[in-house]
matplotlib code that plots the C-alpha trace (Angstrom):
import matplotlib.pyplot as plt

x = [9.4, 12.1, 14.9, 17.9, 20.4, 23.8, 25.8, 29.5, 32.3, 35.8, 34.9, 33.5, 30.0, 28.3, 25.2, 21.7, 18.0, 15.3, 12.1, 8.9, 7.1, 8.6, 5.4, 6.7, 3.7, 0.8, 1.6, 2.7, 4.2, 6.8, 9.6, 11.2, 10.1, 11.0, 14.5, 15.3, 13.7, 15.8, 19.3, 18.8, 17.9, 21.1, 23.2, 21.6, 22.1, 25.5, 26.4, 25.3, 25.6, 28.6, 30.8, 29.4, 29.1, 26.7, 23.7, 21.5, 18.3, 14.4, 11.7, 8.8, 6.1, 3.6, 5.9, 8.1, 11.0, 13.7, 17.5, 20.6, 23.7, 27.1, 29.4, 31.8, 32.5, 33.9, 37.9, 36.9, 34.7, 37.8, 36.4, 39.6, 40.4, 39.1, 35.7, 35.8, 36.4, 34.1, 31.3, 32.5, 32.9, 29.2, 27.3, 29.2, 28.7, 24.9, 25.0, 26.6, 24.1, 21.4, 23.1, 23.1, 19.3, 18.4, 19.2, 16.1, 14.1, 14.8, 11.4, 10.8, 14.0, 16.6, 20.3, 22.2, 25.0, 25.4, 28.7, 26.7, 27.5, 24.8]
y = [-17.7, -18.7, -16.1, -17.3, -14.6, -16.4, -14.7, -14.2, -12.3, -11.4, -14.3, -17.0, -18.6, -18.8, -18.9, -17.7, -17.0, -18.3, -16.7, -17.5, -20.6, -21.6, -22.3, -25.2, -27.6, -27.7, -27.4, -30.9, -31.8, -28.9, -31.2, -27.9, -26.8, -30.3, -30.2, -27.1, -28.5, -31.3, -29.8, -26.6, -29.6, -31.4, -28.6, -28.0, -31.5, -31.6, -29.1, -29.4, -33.4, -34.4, -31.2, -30.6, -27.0, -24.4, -23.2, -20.7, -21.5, -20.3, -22.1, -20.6, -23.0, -20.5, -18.5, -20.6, -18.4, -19.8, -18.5, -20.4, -19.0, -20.3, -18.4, -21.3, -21.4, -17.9, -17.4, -15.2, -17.7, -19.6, -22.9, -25.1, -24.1, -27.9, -27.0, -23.4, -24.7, -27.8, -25.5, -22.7, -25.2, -27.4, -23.6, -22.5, -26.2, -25.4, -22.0, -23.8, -26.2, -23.8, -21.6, -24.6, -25.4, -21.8, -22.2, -24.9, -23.2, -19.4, -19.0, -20.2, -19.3, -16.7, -17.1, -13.6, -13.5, -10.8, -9.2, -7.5, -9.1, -10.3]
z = [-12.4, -9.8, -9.4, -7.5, -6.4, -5.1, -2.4, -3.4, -1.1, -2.5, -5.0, -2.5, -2.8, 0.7, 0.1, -1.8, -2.2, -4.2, -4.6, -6.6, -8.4, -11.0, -13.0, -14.7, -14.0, -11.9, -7.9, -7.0, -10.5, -11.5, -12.3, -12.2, -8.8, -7.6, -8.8, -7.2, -4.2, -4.0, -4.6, -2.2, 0.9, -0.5, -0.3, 3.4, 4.6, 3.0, 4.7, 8.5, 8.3, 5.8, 6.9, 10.5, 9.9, 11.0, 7.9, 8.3, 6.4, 6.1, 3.6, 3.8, 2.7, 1.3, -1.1, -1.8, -0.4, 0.3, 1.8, 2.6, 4.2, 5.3, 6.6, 7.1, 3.3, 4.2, 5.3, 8.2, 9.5, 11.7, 9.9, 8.3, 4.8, 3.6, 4.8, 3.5, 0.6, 0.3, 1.4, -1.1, -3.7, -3.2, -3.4, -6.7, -8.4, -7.3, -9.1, -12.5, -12.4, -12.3, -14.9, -17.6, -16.9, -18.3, -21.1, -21.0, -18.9, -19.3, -19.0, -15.6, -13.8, -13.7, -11.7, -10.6, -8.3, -5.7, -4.2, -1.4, 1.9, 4.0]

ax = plt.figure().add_subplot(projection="3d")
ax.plot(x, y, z, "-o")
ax.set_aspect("equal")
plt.show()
């Protein structure tokens, strides 16, 4: 199972964690594992290319782990309130997203949300 916990400060997203295989498929065809793949280097790319902001981000190949933080989706962060809130806004869309596909696959992944600043 994949657990993603989503980091949320006074009610903006900045960022998350994933751990775990999904166990989907068969390493190499987890649709599943694939999907989340592909949205979490989206929301990466999105980030540092289409809104030139700083992530910080570690995959770790073997486990699977991966975490994803932007503090420039945060008000304190000095970035202008359209970024914060494009940032903000592509993280929480990400959690949604991941929300509706449990009910498919509540078997192979779980989605939390943390207040706990990091």
């Amino acid at each position: 199972m994949t657990r993603v916990v989503f980091y949320k400060s006074d009610g903006v997203f900045y960022g998350f964690e994933e751990k775990g295989h999904t166990g989907y498929g068969e390493s190499g065809d987890d649709v599943l594992c694939a999907a989340l793949s592909a949205m979490t280097m989206l929301i990466i790319n999105t980030i540092e290319v289409m809104y030139a902001s700083d992530v910080e981000y570690t995959i770790d190949e073997e486990t699977t782990d991966i975490r994803v933080v932007a503090r420039a989706a945060l008000p304190e962060s000095g970035a202008d309130e359209k970024k914060q809130y494009a940032i903000a806004g592509l993280i929480e869309s990400y959690y949604y997203q991941l929300t509706d596909m449990t009910e498919d696959y509540y078997e192979f992944l779980e989605v939390d949300v943390s207040d706990e600043y990091i």
